[in-house]
PAKE-477125 format. One record per residue: residue in one letter; z, y, x of N, C-alpha, C in turn. Coordinates in steps of 0.02 Angstrom, whole numbers, plus 50000, padded with zeros to 5 digits. Layout:
# PAKE-477125
AZYXZYXZYX...
***
This chain:
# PAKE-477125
X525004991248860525134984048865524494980148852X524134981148804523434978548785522864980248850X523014985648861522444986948911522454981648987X523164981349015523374979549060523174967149043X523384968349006523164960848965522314959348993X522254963848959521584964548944521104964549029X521404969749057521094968949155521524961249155X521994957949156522214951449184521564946149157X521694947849092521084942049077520474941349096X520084949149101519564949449158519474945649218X519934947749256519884946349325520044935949309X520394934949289520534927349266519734925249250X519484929749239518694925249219518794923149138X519284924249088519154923549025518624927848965X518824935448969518404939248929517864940048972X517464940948900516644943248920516704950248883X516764956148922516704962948876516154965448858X515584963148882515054964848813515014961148750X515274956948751515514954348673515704958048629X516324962348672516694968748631516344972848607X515944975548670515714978648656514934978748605X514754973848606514084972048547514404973448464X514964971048481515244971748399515444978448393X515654983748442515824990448428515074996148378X514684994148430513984996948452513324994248423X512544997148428512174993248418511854988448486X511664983948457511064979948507510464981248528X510614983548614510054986548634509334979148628X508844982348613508294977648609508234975748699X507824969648708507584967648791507024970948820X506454973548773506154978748790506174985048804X506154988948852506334994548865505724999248853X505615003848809505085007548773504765011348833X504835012948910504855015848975504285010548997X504605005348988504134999549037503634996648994X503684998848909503154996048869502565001048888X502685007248905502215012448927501775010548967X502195009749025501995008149091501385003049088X501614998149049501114990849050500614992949007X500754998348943500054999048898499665004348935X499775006948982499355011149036498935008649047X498915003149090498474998849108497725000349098X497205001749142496465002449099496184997649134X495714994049102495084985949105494904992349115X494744997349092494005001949124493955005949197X494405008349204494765009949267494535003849305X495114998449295494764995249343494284993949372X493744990649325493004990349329492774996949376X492825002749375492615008649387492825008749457X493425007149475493755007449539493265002649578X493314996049574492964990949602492134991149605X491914993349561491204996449562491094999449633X491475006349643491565008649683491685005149752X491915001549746492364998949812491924992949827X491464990249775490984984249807490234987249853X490234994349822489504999849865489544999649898X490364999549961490114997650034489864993350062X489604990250032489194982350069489824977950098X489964978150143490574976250189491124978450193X491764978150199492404978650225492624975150281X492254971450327492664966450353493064970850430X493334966650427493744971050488493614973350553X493204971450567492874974350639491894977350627X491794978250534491414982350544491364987350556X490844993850557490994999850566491435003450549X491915005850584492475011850558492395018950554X491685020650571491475026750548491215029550511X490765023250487490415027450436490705031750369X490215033150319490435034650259490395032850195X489665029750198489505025950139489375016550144X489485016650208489485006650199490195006450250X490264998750246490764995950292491494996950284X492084997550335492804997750328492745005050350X492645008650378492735015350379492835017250329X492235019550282491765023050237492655019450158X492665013350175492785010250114493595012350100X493945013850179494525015850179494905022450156X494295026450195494345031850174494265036550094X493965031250067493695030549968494525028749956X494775022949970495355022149930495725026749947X496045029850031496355034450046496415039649986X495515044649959495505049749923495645047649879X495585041749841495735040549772496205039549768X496705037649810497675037049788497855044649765X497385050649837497845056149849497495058949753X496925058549739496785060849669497175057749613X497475051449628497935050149573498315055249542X498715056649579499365059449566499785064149631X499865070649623500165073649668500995070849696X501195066849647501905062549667501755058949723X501045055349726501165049849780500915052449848X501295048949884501405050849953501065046450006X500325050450011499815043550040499745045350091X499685039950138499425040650213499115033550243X498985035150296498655027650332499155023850377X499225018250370499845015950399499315011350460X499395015650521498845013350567499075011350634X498955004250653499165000350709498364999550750X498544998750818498314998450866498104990750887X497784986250855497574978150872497404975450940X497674973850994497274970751037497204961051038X496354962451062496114956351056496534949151040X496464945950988496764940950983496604938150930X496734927650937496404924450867495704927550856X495604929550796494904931750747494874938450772X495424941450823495154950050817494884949250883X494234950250902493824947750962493594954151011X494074959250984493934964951030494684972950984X494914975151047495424980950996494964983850954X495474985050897495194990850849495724992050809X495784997350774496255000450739496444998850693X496784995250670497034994450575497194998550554X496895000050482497305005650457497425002550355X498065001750365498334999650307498535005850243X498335007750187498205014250153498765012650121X499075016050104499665019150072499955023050027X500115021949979500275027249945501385026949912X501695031149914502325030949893502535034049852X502835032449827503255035549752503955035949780X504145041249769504865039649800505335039449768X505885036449743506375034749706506855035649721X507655036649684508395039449701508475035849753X508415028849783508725025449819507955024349879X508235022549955507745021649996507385013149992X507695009049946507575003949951506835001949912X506414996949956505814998449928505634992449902X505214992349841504694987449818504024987549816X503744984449830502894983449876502614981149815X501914982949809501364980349782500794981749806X500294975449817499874975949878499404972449853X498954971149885498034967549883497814970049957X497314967149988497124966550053496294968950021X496154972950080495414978150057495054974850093X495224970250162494644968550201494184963850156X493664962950173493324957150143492924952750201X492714946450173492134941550232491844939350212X491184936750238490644932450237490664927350300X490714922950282490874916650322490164914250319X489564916950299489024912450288488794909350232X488144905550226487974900750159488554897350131X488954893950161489294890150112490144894050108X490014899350151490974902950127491524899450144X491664897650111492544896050100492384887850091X491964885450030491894878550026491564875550080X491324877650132491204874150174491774872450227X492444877050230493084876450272493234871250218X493484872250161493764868150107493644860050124X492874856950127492624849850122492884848050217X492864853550256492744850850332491834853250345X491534852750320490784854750341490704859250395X491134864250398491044869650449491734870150459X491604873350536492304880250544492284887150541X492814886550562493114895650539492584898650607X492124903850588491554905250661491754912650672X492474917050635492424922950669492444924050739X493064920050767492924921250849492164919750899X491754916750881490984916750889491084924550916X490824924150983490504930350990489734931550962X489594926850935488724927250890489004930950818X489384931350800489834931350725489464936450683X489294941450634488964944250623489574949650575X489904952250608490174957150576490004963550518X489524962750502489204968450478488784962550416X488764958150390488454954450348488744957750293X488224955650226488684958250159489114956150128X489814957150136490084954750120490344958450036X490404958249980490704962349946491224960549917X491414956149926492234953249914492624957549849X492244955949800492274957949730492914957149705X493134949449721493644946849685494134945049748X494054944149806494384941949857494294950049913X494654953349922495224952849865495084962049830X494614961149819494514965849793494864970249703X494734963049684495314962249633496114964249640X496084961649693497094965949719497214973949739X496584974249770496384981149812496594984449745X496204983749697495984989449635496534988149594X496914984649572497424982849520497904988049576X498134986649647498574990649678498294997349659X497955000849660497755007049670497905008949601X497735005649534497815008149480498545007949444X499015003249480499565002349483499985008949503X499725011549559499835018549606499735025149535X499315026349503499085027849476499535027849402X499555021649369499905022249314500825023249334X501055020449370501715025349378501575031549391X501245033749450501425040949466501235043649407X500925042849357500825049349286501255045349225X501495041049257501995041249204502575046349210X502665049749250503115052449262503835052949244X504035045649280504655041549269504955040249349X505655041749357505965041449404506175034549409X506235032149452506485025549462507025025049531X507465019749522507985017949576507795017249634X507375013149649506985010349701506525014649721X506105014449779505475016449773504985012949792X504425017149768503795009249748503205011449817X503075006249854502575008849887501895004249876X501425007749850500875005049839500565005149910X500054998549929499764997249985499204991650007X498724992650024498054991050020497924987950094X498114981150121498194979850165497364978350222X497374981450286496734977150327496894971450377X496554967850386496454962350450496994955950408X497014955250351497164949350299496614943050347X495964943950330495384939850326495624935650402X495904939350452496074938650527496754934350547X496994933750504497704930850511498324935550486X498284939350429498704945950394498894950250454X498474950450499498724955650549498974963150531X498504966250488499134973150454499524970850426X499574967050374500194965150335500934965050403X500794961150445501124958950507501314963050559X501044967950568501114975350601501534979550565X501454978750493501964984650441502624980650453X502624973450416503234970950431503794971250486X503454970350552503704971450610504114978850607X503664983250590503954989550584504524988550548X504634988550494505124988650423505754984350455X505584978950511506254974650543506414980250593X505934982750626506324988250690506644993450667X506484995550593506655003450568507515000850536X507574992750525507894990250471507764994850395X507414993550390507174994950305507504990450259X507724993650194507694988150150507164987450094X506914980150104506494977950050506724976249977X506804976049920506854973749876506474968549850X505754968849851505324963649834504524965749861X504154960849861503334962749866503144958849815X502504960449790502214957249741501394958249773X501324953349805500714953749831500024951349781X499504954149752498944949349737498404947849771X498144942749783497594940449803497164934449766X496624937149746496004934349705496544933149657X496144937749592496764938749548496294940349477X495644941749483495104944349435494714939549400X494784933249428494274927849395494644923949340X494204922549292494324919049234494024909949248X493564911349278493054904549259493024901749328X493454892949341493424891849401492744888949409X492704886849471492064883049509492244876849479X492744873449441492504867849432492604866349327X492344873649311492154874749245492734874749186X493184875349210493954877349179493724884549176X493884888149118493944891849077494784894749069X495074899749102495784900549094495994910049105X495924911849052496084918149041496824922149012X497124915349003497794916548976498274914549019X498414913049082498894913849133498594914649213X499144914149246499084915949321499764913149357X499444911249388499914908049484500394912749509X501014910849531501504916249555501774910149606X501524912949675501804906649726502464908849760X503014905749781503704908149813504014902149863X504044904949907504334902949972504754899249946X505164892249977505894891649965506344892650013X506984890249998507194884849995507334887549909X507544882249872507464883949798508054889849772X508574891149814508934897349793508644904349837X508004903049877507824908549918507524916349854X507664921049898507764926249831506694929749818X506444924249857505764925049821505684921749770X506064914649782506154911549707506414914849650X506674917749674507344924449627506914927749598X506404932249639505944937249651505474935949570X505324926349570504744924549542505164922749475X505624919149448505704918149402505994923949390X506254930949400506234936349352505474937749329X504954937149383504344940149333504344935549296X504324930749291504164927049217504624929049169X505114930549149505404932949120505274940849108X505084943949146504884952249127504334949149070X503864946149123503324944149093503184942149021X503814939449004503934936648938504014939148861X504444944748901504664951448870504184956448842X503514958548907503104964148897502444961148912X502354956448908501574953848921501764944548878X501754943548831501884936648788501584934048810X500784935348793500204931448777499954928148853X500274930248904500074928148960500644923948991X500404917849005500784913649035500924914049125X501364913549138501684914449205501854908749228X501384904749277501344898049319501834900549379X502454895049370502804895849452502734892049492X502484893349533502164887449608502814885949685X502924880149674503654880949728503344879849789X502934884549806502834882549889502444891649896X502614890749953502414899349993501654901549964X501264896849955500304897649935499994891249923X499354892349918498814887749904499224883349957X498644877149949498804872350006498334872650056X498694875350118498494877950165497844885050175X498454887650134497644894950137498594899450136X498284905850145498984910650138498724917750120X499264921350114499044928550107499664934650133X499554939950111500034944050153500854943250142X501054942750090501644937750060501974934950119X501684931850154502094926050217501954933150284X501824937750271502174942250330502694945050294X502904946950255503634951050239504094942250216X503974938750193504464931650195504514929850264X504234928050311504434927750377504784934350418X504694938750401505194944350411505844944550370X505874941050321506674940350293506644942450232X506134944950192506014949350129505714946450071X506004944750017505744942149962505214945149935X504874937649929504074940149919503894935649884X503244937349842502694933449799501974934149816X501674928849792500904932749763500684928149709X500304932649678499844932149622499224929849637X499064923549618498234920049611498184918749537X497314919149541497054917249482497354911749462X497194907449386497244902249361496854897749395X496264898049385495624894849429495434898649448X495124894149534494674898549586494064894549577X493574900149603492864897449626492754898349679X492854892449736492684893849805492344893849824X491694893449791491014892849803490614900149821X491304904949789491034911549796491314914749851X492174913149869492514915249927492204916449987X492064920150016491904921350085491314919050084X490824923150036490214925650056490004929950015X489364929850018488834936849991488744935249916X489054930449893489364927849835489754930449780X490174932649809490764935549788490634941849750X490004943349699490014949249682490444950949601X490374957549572490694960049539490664956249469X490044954249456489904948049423490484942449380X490694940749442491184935449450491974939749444X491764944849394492674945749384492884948549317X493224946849288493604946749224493934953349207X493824958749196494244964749198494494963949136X494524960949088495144958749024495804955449057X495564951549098496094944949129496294947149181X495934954549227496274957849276496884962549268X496644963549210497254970549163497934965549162X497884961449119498244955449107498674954949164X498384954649214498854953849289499154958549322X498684963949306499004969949313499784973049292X499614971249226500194972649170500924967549174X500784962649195501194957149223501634959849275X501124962349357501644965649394501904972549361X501584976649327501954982549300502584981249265X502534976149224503344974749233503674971449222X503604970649307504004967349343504294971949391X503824973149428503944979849459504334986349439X504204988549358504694994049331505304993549298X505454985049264505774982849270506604980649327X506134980949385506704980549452506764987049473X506344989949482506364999049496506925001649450X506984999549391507625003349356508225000049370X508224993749389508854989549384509184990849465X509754991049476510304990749550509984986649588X510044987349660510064981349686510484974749677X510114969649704510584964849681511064963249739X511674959849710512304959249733512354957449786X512834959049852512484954049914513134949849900X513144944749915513554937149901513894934849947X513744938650003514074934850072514404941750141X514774939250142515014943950220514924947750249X515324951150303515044957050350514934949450391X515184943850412514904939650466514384932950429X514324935350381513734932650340513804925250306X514534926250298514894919750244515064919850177X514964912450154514894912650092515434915250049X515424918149989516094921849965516024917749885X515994911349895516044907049845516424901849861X517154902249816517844895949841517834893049794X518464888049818518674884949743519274888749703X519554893049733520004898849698520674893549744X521044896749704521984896349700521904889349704X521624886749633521944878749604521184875749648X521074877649686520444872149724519994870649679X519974870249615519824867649582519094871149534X519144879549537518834880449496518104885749546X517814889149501517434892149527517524900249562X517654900949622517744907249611517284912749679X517014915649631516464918749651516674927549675X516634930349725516464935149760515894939049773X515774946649769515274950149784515364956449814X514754959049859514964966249850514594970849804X514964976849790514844980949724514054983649763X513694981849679512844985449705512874991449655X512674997249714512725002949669512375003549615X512785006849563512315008349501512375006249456X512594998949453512934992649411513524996349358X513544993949299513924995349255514334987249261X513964983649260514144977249232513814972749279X513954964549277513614959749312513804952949259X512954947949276513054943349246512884937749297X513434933849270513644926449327512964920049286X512754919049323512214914549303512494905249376X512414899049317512654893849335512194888349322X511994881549352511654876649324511724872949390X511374865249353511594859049390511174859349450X511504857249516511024855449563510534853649584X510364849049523509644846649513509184850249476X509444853949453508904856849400508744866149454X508084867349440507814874249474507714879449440X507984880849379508104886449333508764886849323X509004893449301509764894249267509774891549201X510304887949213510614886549138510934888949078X511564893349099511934894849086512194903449104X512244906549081512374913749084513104917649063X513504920649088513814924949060514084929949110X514064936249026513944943649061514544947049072X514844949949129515534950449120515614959949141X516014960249144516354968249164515954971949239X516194979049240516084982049313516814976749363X516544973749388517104971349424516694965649465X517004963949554516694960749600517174954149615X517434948849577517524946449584517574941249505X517484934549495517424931049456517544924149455X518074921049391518174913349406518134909549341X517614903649353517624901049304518234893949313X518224893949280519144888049285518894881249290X519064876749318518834870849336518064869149304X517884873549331516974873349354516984871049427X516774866049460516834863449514516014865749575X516224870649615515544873549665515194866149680X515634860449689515164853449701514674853149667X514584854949594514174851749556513874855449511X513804862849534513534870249510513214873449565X512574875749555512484880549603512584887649548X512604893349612513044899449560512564903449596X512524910149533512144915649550512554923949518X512264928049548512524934049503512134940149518X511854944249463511564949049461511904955649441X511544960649446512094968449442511544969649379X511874973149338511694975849276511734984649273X511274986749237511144996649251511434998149175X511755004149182511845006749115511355006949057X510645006049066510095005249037510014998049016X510194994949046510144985449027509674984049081X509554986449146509084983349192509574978449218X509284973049242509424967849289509154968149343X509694966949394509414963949472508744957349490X508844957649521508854949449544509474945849555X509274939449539510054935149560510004933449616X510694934349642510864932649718511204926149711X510884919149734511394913349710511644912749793X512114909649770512714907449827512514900249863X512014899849929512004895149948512304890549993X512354884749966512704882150021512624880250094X512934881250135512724880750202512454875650230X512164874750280511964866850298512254865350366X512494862350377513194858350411512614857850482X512944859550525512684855750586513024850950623X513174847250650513574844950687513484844550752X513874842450802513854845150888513644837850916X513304839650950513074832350988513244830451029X513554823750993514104816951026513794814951072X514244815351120514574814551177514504805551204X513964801451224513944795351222513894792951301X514514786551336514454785851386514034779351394X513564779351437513214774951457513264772051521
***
């Protein structure tokens, strides 16, 4: 009789059974001792060591030499290639290589080859972490001369000088090497995860994210599922060009619309972040990137896939896109820092279910007003793995959750004259371990109407 009570009141949306259960049991802490590993892995020396390495080729840019061995994109690809496969015998590296013809900035075919490395996890569903290896020299003034208007963009120039030095230390060399060491500290952690993680070192960024944009394409034809990317770009500098000093946070930019699940994507890292990295502050930026600059991020978000990236606190554009840009100019205290940020975030979601999908086989919303019209009543389908799920609620106006509660294994939920008018609603799947999803909020549709019919 109690038990049977007890499922009615559930499903009614009254009990919260981890309540019960907190008072039976102890209280698991929010840190998970797995992912405190993960993040104290991390090496500032490593890094440094990696990027050392990776600035000796003089150049990366994308249509320099692809043969050589010791300068250029050949020589430089083939270095990260061996250094994933010496990581760790777990990861599963290869060249993820597309075929470019002429177009925009790419002023003649040539091969992309995007480096790879995979970890493979119980489930096929994947989470990305990336940095772009190409690098440029735009000339004396780089980047600040696009920035003021002074110059233009001169790759398509058939005068262009492909082969200049470029060493793109921090742009994005900084992402390149944090990905690779990222690759590196999971695979020897030797920790299984839900998801699987594919580390990836993107070329032809500098060009218009043309690999980034070639993989994506793929991942829509294969239908892949994404879970998240966490892209960085220029991610190593402490000290901007305009003498700000900022070693204690970093930029996390996200697509909207404000319930879009990169937004989702971004306020869980701040919250991982919170948990396993304190001392570093987590800036959320509501727009896709810089203003008007981009990075590989907006090829998997324009493909449908929640995505981020990571920028410095302050930039120095004075150094961007030129012979500028050396090793000099990068922070390997404040790179770890960022490092450790995506670690977990990244190991964090790797342990937790996917999150809930919220809507239909015909892709409708499964958020009513219930029975009495009146109240909240929320629908999902079951994400494997889930023990439990927590219903997350707040005002329309406001762009964080408010309000939280954690309820049973069970796919359906009502809060009682809670009115969907004047709530937006979310819900995440919970792991027997205490991982969290992402929240899937319930958006509302946007009305079209048919166009009236006017006699003249």
């Amino acid at each position: 009789m109690k038990k049977s009570l007890l499922k009615a009141l559930l499903v009614a949306g009254v009990v919260v059974l981890p309540t019960v259960a907190a008072a039976q049991g102890p209280v698991r802490p929010d840190a998970d001792p797995r992912v405190e590993k993960i993040v104290a892995a991390v090496s500032p020396e490593r890094l440094q060591q990696l990027l050392t390495r990776l600035v000796s080729f003089g150049t990366r840019e994308t249509l320099s030499n692809q043969d050589g061995t010791t300068r250029a994109i050949g020589g430089a690809r083939q270095w990260i290639f061996d250094e994933l496969k010496r990581s760790s015998p777990r990861l599963q590296v290869s060249f993820d290589s597309h075929q470019i013809a002429p177009q925009g900035r790419i002023t003649r075919q040539v091969e992309l080859r995007n480096v790879m490395a995979v970890l493979p996890g119980r489930s096929p569903r994947r989470i990305y972490v990336s940095g772009h290896y190409d690098s440029l020299n735009l000339g004396e003034r780089g980047q600040t001369g696009l920035n003021t208007g002074a110059a233009a963009n001169p790759q398509a120039s058939a005068e262009f000088n492909h082969d200049a030095e470029a060493p793109g230390a921090n742009d994005d060399g900084s992402g390149t090497v944090l990905t690779m060491e990222l690759a590196r500290v999971f695979a020897e952690s030797g920790l299984e995860f839900d998801a699987t993680l594919v580390f990836i070192c993107w070329a032809g960024e500098e060009q218009g994210l043309i690999g980034s944009a070639a993989h994506a394409q793929d991942l829509v034809a294969t239908k892949a599922v994404v879970e998240a990317m966490f892209n960085n770009d220029i991610v190593g500098n402490s000290h901007g060009g305009n003498g700000v000093v900022d070693a204690e946070s970093v930029r996390v930019y996200a697509v909207g619309p404000e319930d879009s699940m990169a937004r989702s994507l971004a306020r869980y890292i701040a919250r991982a972040a919170g948990t396993y990295v304190p001392s570093h502050q987590i800036r959320l930026m509501a727009r896709e990137d810089r203003f008007g600059r981009g990075s590989d991020q907006s090829s998997f978000t324009q493909a449908g896939f929640p995505a981020i990236v990571f920028r410095e606190a302050n930039e120095n554009f004075s150094k961007q896109h030129s012979a500028r840009d050396t090793i000099d100019g990068v922070d390997f205290a404040y790179l770890a820092q960022n490092a450790r940020v995506n670690a977990a975030g990244v190991a964090s979601l790797g342990f937790a279910p996917p999150a809930p999908k919220v809507t239909g086989e015909r892709g409708q919303n499964l958020l009513s007003r219930g029975k009495s019209g009146y109240d909240a009543d929320m629908r999902w389908a079951a994400s494997p793995g889930a023990v439990a799920y927590r219903i997350y609620w707040r005002d329309t106006w406001s762009n964080d959750w408010q309000r939280q509660q954690t309820i049973g294994n069970v796919t359906q939920f009502v809060l009682p004259n809670v009115s969907i008018d004047d709530f937006v609603f979310g819900v995440a799947a919970i792991a027997a371990d205490g991982h969290e999803s992402l929240v899937s909020a319930y958006v509302s549709p946007v009305r079209r109407s048919a166009e009236v019919k006017v006699i003249k």
